[in-house]
Backbone bond lengths (Angstrom), bond angles and torsions (degrees), N, CA, C in turn:
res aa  C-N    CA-C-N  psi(-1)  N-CA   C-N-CA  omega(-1)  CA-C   N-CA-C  phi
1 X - - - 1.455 - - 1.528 109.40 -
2 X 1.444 133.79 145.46 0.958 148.58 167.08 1.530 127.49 -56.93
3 X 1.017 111.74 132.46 1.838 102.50 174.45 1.513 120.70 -62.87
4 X 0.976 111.27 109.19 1.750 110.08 158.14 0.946 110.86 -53.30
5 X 1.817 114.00 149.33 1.294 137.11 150.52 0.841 132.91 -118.63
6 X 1.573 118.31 109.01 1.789 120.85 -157.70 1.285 99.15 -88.99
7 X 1.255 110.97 145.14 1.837 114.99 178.54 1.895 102.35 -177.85
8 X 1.105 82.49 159.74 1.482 95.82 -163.82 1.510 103.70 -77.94
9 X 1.541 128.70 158.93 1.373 114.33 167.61 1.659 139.42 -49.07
10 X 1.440 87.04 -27.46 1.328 106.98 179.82 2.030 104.34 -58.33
11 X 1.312 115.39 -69.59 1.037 126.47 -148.64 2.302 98.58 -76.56
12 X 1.310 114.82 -9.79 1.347 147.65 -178.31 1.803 73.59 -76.70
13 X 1.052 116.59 -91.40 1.496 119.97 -153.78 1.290 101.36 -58.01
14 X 1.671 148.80 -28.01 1.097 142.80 141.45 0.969 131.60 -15.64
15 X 1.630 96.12 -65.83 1.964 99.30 174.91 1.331 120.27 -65.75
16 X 1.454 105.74 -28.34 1.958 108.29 -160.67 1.819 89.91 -80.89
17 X 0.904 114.85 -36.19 1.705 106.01 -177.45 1.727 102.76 -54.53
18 X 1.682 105.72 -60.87 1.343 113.09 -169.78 1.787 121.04 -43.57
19 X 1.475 75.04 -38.07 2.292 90.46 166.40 1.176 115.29 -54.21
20 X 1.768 106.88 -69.41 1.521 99.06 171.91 1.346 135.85 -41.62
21 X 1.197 118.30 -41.10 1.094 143.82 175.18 1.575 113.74 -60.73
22 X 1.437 118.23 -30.36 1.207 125.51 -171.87 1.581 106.73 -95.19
23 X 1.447 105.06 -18.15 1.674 105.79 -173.75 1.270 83.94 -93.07
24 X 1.600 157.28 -33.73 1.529 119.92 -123.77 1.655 75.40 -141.75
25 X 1.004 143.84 -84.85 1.420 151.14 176.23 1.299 122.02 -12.72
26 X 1.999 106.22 -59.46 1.294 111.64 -160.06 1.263 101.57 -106.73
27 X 1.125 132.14 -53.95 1.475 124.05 131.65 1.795 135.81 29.75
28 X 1.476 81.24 -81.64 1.488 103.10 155.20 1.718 134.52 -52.23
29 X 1.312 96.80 -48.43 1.484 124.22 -178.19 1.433 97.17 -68.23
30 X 1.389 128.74 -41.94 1.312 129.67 -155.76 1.796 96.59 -92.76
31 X 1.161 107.87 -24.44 1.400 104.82 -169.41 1.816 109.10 -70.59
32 X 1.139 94.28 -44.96 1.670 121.68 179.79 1.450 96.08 -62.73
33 X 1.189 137.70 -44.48 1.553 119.54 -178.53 1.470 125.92 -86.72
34 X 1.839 103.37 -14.43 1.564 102.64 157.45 1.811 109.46 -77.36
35 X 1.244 132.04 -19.00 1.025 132.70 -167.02 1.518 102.04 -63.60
36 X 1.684 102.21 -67.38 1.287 124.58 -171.89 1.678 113.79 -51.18
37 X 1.477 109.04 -33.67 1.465 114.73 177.52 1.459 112.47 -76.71
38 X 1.220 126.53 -31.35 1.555 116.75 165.50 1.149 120.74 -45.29
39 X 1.701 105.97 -45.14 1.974 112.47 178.61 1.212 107.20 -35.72
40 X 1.434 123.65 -38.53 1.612 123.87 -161.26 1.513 111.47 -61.78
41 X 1.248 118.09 -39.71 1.322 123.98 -166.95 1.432 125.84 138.79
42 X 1.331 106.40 -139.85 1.273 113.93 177.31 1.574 119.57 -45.12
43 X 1.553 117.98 126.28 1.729 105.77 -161.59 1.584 84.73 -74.10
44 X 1.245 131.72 -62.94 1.683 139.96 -141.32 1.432 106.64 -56.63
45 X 1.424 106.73 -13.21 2.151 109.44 173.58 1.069 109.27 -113.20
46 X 1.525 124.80 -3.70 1.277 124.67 -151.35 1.949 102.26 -93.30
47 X 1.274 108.47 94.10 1.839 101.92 172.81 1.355 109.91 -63.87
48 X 0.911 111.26 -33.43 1.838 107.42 -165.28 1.921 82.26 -75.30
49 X 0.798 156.15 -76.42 1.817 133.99 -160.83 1.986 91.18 -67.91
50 X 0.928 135.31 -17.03 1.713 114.53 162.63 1.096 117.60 -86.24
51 X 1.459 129.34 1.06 1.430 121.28 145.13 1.399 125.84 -99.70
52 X 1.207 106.28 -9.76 1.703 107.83 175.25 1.927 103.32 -87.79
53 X 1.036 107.62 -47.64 1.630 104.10 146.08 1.214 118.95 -30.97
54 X 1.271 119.47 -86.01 1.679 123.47 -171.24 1.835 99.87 -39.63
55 X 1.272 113.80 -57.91 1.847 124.25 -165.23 1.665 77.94 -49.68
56 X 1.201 119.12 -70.05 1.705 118.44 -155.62 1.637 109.14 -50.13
57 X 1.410 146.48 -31.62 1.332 171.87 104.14 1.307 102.92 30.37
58 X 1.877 105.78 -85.53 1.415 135.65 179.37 1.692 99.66 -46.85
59 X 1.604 114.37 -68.92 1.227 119.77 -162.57 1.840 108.49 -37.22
60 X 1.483 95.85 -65.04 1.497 115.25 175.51 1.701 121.30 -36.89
61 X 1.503 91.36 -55.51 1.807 100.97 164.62 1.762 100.62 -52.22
62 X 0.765 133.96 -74.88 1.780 119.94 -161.36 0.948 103.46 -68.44
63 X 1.504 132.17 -13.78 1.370 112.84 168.42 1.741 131.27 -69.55
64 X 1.640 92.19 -34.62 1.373 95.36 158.65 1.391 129.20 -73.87
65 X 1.246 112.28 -30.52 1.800 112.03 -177.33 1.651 98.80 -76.89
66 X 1.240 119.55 -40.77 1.886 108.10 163.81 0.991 123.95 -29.96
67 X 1.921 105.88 -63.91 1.212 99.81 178.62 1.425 146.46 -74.89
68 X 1.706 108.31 -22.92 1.367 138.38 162.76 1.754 94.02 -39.72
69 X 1.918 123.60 -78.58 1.004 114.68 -169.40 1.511 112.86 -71.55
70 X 1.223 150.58 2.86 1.551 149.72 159.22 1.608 91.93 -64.21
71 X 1.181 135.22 -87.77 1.200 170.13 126.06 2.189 98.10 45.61
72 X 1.637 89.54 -59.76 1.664 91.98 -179.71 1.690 89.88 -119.31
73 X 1.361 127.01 74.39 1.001 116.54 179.01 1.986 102.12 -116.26
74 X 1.333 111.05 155.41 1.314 109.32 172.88 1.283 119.13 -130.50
75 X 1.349 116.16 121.63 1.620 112.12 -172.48 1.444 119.62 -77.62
76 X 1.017 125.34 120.93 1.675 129.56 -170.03 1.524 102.07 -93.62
77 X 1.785 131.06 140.29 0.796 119.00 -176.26 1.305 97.82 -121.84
78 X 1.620 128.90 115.01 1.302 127.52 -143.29 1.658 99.91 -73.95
79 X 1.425 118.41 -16.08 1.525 128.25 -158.92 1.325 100.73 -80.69
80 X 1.730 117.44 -47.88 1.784 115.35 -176.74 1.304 113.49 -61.41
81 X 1.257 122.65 -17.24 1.498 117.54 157.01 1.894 123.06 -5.37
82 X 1.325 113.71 151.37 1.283 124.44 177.38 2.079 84.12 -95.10
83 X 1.469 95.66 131.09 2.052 85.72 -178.76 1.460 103.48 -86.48
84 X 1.273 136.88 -2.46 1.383 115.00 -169.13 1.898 93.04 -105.73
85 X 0.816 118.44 4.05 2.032 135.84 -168.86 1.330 106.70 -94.91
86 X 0.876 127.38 150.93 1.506 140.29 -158.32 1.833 83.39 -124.13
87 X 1.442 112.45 105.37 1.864 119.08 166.76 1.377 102.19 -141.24
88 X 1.311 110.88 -172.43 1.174 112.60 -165.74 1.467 110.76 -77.27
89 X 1.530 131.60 138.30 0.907 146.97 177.01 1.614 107.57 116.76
90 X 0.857 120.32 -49.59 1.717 130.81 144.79 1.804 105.55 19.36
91 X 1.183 134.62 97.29 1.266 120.31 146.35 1.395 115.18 -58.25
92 X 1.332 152.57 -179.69 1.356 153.39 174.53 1.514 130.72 -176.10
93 X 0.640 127.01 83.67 1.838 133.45 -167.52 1.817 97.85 -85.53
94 X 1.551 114.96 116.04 1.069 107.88 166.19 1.533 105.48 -123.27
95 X 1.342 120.54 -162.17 2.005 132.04 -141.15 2.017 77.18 -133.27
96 X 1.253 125.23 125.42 1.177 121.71 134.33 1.208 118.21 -63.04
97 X 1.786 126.16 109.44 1.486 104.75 -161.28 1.623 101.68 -96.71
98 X 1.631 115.56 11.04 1.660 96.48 169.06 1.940 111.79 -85.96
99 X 1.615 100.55 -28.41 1.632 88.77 179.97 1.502 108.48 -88.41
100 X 1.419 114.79 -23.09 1.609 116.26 169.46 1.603 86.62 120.20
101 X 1.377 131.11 -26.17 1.354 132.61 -145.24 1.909 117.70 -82.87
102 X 1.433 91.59 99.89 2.120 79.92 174.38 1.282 114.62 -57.54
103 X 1.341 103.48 142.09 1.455 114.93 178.75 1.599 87.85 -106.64
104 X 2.005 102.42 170.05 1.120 142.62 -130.03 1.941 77.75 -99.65
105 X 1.536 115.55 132.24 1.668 92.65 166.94 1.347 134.14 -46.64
106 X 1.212 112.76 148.71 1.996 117.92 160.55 1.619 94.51 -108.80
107 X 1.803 79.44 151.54 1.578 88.24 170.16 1.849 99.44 -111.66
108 X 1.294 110.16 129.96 1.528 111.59 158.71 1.470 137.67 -38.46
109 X 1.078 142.41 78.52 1.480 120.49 -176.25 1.649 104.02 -130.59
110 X 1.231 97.32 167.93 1.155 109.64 -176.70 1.865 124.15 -71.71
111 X 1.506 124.06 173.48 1.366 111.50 -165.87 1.112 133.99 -49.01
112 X 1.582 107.35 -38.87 1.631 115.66 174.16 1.668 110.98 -73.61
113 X 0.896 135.93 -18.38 1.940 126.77 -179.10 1.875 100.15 -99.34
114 X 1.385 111.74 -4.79 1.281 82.59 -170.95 1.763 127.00 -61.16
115 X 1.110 137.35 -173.54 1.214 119.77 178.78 1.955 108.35 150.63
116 X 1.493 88.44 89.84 1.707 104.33 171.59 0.959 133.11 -18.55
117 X 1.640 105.62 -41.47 1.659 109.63 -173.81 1.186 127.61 -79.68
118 X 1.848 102.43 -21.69 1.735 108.53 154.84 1.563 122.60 -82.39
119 X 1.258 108.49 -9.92 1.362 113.57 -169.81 1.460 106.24 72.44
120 X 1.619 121.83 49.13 1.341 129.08 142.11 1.065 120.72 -99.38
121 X 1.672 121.62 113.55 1.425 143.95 173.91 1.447 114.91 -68.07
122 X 1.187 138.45 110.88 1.610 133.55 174.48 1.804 101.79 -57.73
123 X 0.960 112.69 155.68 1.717 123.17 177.65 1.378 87.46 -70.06
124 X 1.495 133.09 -56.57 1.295 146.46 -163.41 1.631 116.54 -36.35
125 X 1.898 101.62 -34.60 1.537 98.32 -157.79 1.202 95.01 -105.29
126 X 1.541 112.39 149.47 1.380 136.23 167.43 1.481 118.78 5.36
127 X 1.871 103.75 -65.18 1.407 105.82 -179.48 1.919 111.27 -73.13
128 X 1.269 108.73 -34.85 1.610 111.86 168.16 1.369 132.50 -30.67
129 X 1.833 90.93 -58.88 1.627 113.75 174.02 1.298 113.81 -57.36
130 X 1.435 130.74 -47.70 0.986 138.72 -156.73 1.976 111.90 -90.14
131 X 1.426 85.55 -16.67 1.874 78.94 174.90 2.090 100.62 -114.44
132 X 1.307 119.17 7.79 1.091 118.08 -176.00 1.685 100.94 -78.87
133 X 1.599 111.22 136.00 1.358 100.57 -172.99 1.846 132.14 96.55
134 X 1.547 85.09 -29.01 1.360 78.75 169.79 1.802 124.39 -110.95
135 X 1.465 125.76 -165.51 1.655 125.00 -131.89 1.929 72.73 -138.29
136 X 1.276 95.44 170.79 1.876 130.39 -179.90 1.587 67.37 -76.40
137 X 1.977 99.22 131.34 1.410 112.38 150.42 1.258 92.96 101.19
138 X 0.981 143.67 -40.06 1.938 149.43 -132.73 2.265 72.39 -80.97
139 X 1.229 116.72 158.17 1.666 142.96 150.06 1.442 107.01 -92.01
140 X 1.654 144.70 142.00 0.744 146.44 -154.55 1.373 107.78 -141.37
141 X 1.477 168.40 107.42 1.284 143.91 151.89 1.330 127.39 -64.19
142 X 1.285 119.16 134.91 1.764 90.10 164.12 1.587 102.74 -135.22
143 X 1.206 105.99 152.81 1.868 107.15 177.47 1.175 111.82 -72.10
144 X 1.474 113.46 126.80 1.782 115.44 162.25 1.587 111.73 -113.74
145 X 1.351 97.81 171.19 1.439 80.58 -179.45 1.585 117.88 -80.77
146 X 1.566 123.08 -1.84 1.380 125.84 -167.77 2.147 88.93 -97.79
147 X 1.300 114.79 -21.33 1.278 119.84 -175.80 1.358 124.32 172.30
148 X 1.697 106.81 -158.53 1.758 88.80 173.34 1.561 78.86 -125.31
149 X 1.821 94.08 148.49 1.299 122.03 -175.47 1.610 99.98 -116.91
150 X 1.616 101.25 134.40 1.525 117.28 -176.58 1.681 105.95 -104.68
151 X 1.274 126.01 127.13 1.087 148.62 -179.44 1.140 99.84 -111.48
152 X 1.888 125.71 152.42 1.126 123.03 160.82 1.919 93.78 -134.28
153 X 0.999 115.99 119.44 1.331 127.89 166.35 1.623 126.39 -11.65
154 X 0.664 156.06 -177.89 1.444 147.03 156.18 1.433 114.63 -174.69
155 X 1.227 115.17 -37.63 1.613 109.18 171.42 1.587 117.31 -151.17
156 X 1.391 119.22 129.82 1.112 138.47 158.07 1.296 129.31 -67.39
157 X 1.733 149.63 120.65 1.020 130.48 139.44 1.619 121.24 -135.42
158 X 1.099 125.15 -167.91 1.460 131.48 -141.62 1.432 88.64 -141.91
């Protein structure tokens, strides 16, 4: 069986634009700069067509992994949620309970939106798994590589 990819509608319509966009736009763009690099001459010295090559390569690669994840994608509807459960869409502020210290919320999402710099946690990773499922109050472990770190929950929202 194939891997699912849970993601919200929002981030679903992200990718499917970026596809289109990747077949008809860039595509295009890429075609025109192998074109233009032949003018030069000789292909076997020619860098400018071994980088419009290489771009055409890359392009093609995301086009398949787009479609691969469109393809096995699963739409999560953050609302059917259980409300007292920690799932995806979930804001969540929990207590490191060895320094005592609350951390800043994460929001839950699935593999494709995750991304640190907003403080979106994939369900997928370590700390995800380990707070997916649980209630206000619940203790949490999760494995790091320096140890396992105990969390205790503290706030839920939607």
């Amino acid at each position: 069986m194939a891997k699912e990819f849970k993601m919200s509608q929002k981030r679903y319509d992200e990718l499917l634009q970026e596809l289109n966009e990747s077949k008809t736009v860039r595509a295009d763009e890429v075609a025109e700069l192998i074109k233009e690099a032949r003018g030069y001459g000789d292909l076997s010295e020619n860098s400018e067509y071994d980088e419009a090559k290489n771009e055409q390569g890359k392009l093609y690669s995301r086009i398949a992994e787009l479609e691969e994840i469109l393809l096995h994608a699963v739409i999560v509807d953050e609302n059917d949620a259980d409300a007292g459960k920690i799932s995806i869409g979930c804001l969540v502020t929990v207590t490191n309970l060895e320094t005592g210290k609350t951390m800043p919320a994460y929001k839950i999402v699935g593999s494709q939106e995750a991304d640190v710099m907003v403080r979106a946690v994939s369900e997928d990773s370590p700390f995800g798994k380990a707070l997916k499922g649980a209630k206000v109050g619940d203790e949490v472990s999760v494995e790091a590589p320096r140890g396992t770190i105990r969390y205790r929950v503290e706030k839920i929202e939607r």
